[in-house]
C-alpha positions as CSV (number, residue, x, y, z in Angstrom):
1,X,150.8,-91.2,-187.9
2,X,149.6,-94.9,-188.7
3,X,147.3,-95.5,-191.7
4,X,144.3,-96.3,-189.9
5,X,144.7,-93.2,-187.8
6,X,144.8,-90.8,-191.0
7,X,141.8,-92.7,-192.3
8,X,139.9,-92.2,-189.3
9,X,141.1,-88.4,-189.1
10,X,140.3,-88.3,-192.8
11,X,136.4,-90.0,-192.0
12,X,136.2,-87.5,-189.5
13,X,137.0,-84.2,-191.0
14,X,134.7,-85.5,-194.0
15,X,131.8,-86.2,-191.4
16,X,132.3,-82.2,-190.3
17,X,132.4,-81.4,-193.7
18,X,129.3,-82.9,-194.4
19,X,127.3,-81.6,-190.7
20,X,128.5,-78.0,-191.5
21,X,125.5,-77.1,-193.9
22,X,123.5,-78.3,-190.8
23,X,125.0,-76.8,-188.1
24,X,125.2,-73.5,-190.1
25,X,121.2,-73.8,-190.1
26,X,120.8,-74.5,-186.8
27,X,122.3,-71.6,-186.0
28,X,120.0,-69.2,-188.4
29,X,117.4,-71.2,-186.7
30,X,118.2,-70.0,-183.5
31,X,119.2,-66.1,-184.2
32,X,115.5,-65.9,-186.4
33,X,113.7,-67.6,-183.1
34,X,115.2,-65.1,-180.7
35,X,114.8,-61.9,-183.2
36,X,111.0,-62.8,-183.9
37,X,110.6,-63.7,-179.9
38,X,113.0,-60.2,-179.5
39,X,110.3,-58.3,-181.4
40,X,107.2,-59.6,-180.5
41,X,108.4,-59.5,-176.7
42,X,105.5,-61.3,-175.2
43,X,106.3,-64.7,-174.2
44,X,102.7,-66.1,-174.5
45,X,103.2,-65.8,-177.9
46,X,106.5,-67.2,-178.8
47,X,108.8,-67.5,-176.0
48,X,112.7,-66.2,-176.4
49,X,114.9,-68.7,-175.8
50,X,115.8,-67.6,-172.3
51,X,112.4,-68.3,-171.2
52,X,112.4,-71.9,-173.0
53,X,115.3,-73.0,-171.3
54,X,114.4,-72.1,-167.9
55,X,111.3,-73.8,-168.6
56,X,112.6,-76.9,-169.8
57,X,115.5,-76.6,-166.6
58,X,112.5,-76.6,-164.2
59,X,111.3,-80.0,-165.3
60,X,114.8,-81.4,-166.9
61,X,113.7,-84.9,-165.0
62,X,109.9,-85.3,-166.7
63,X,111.9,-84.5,-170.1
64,X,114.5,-86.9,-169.6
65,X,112.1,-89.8,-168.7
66,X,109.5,-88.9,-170.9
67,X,112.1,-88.7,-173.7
68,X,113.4,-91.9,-172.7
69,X,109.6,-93.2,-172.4
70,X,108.7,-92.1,-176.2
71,X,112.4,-93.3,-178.0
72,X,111.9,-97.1,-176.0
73,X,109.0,-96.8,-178.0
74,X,110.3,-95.2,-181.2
75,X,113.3,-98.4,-181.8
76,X,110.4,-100.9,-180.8
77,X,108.1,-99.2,-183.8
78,X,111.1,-98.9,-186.1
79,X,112.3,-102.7,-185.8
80,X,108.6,-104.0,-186.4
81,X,108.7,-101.7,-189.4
82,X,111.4,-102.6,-190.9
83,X,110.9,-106.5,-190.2
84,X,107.6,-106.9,-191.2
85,X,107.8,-104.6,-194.1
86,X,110.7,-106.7,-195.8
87,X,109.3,-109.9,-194.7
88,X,105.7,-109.7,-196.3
89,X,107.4,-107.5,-199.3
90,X,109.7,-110.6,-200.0
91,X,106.9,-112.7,-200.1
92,X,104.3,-110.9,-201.8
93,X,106.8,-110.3,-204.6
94,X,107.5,-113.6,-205.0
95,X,103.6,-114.6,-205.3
96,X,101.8,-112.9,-207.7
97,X,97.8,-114.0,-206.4
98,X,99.0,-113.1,-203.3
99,X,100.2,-109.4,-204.6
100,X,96.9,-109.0,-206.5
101,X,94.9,-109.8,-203.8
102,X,96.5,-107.9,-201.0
103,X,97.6,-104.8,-202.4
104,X,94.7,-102.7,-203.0
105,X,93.5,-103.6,-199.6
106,X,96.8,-102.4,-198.5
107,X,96.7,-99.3,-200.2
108,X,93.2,-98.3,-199.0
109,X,93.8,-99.2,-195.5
110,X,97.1,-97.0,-195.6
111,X,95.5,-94.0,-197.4
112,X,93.1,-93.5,-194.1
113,X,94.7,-90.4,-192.4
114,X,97.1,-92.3,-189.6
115,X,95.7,-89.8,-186.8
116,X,92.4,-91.4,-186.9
117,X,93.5,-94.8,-186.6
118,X,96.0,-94.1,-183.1
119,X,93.3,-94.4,-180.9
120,X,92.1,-97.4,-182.6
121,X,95.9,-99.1,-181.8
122,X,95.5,-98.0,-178.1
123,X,92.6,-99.5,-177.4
124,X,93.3,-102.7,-179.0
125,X,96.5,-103.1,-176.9
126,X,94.1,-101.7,-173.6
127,X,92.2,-104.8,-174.2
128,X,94.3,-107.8,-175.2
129,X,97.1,-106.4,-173.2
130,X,100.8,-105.2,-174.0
131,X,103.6,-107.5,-174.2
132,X,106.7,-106.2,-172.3
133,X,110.2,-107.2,-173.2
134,X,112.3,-106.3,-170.6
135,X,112.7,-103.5,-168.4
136,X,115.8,-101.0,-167.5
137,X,116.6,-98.2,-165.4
138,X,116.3,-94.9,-167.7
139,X,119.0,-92.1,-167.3
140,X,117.0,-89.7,-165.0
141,X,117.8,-92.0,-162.0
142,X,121.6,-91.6,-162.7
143,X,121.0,-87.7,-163.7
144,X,119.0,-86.6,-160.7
145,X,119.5,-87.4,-157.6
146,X,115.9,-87.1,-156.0
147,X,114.7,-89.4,-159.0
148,X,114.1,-93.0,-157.5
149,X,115.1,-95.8,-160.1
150,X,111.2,-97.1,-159.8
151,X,110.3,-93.3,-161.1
152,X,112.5,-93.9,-163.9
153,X,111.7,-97.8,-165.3
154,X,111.5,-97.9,-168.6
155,X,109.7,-100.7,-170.1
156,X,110.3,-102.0,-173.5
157,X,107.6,-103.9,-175.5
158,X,105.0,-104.2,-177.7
159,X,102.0,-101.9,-177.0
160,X,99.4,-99.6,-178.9
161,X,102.2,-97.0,-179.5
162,X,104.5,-98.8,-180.4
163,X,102.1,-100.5,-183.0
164,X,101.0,-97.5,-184.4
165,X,104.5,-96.4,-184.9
166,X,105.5,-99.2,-186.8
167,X,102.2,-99.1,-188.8
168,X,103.1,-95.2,-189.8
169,X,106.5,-96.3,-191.2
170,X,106.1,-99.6,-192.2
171,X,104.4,-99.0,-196.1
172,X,108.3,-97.1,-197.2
173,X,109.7,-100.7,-196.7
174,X,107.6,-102.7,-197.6
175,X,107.2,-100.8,-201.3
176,X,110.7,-100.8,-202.0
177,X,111.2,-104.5,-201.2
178,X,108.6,-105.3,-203.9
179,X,110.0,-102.7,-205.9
180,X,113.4,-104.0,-205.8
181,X,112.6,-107.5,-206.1
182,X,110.5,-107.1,-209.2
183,X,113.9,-104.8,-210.6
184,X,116.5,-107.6,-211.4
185,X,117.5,-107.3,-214.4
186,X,117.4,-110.3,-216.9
187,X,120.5,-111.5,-217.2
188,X,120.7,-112.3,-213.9
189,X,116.9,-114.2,-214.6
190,X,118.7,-116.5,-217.4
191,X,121.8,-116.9,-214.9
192,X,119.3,-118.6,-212.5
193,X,117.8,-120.7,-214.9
194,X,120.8,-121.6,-216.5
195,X,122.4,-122.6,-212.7
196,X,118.9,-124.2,-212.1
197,X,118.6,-121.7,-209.3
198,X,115.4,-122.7,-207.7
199,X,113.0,-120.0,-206.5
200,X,113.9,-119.7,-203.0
201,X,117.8,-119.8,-203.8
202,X,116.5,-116.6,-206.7
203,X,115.1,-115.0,-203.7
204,X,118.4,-115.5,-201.6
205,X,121.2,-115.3,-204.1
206,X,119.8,-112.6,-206.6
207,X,116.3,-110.7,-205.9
208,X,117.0,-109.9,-202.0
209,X,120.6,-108.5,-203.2
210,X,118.8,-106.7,-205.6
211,X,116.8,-104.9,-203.2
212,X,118.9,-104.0,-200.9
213,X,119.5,-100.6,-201.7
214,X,116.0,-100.0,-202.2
215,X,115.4,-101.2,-198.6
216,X,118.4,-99.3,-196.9
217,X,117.3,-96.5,-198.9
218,X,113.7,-96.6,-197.5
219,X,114.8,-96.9,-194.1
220,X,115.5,-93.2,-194.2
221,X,112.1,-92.8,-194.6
222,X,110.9,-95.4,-192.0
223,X,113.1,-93.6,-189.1
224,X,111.2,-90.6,-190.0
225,X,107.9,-92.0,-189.6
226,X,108.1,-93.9,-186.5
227,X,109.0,-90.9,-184.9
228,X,105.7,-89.1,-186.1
229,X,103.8,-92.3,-185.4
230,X,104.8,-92.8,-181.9
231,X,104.5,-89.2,-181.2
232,X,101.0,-88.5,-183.2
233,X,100.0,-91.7,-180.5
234,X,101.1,-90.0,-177.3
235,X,99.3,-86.7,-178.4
236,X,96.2,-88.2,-179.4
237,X,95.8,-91.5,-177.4
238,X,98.1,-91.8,-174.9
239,X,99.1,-90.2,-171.2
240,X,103.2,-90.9,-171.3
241,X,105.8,-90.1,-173.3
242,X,106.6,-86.7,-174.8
243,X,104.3,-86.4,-177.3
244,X,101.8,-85.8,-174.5
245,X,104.0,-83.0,-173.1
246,X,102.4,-80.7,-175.5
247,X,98.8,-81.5,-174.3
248,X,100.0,-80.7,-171.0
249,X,102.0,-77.4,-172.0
250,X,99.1,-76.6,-174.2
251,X,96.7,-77.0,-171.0
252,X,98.6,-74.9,-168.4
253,X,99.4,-72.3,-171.1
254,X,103.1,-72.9,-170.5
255,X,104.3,-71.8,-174.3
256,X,107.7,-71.7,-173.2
257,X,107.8,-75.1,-171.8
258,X,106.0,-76.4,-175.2
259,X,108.7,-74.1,-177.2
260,X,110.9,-76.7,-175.0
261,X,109.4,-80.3,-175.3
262,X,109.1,-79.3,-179.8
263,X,113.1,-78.4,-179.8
264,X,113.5,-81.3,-177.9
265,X,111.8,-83.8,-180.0
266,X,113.6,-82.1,-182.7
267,X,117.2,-82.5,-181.6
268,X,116.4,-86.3,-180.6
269,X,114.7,-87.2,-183.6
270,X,117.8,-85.6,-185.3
271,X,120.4,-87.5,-183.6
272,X,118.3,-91.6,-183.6
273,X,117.9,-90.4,-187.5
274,X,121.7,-90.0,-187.5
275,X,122.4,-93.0,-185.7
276,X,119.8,-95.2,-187.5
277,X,121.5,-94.0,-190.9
278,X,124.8,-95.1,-189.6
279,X,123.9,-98.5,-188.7
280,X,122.5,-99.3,-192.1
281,X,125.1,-97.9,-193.8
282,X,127.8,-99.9,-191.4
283,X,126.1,-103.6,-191.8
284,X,124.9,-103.5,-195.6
285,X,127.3,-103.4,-198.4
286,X,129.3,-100.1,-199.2
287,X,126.8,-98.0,-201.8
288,X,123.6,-99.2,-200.3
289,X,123.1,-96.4,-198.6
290,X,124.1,-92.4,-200.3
């Protein structure tokens, strides 16, 4: 066996190592669902799993496009996030009247409870308009047969829930970038001075370097919090995606298919968290990201 294929068996029995706590829980998840559901034996209450999944197989095509529909949305609102909250944090750390000034209003703004400001995102983005990307065929129409590919356009773009979801995890990145930038130590202050470093090559060279773990670190957070963002939107504001499965569910009555559209979101969320996680760790430095 070559090198690089005992490194990569090596990566991979680490990587089950590692997903074993997890997959152990998942597990005790599902034996306490169907034990409560078991004892309880009234699926209008909390539906066994038998009932979910039958649920969830008699509309597998709304799911799929639906999911597809609310995670368009969900890298859209992560990418603004993570942009625009390294961007301004870069350069409010770098100017003090502009960090005094803008903070508190920041702060204030922020500490309004995100639900009540989805609407406001929607109808902003109702009036002047969304701004679509590009478009693509989602999985349905290569899933389901009776699904047309016009059924199952996705669009990608800049609308109110998308908006919203990058507003909801923006502030984690955006924190650490001024944290981190205001962290180098002073050595590396006198190094600059001494090299005559100038304050845009201190910002390139030194202070963004600096931050980087805080950022990738951050991120962790931000994934998180797009997902609730974009969801909270569709459940409050919106009529696609799955967040407004539930409203749905929760008008017919259909617990099991609402049982359904939660795991759903849950095992999603899990794996973009997963896969968000293992980008930043694969294009920043080794230790950025524990």
């Amino acid at each position: 066996m070559s090198a690089l294929s005992e490194r990569r068996l090596a990566l991979a029995k680490r990587w089950i190592k590692r997903q074993f706590p997890t997959l152990v829980t998942g597990i005790l998840f599902i034996v306490l669902w169907e034990g409560i559901a078991r004892v309880i034996g009234n699926n209008r209450i909390v539906a066994d799993i038998g009932y979910t999944v039958s649920s969830l197989q008699a509309r597998a095509d709304t799911i799929v496009v639906r999911v597809s529909e609310t995670f368009s949305s969900v890298v859209v609102a992560f990418i603004l996030a993570v942009a625009l909250g390294v961007l301004l944090g870069v350069i409010i750390a770098e100017i003090y009247t502009l960090r005094q000034m803008t903070m508190p209003l920041i702060i204030f703004a922020y500490a309004v409870p995100h639900p009540v400001l989805a609407p406001m995102f929607i109808i902003w983005f109702l009036v002047g308009g969304s701004f679509t990307l590009f478009t693509f065929t989602g999985p349905s129409a290569y899933i389901f047969p009776a699904m047309t590919a016009a059924d199952a356009q996705i669009a990608i773009g800049i609308n109110g829930v998308s908006t919203f979801g990058a507003w909801v995890g923006f502030f984690p990145v955006f924190i650490s970038t001024i944290t981190g930038m205001n962290e180098l130590e002073e050595r590396y202050q006198h190094l600059g001075t001494v090299l005559g470093a100038s304050r845009w090559q201190m910002v390139k060279y030194f202070r963004f370097w600096r931050a980087l773990p805080n950022i990738a670190s951050s991120i962790k957070s931000t994934v998180q919090l797009s997902i609730v963002g974009v969801i909270v939107a569709e459940f409050i504001a919106s009529s696609s995606g799955i967040g407004y499965q539930i409203i749905l569910a929760w008008k017919t009555g259909d617990l099991g298919y609402m049982f359904g559209v939660v795991l759903v979101i849950m095992l999603v969320s899990y794996t973009f968290f997963q896969l968000a996680v293992w980008t930043v760790k694969y294009v920043t430095p080794p230790g950025s990201v524990t």
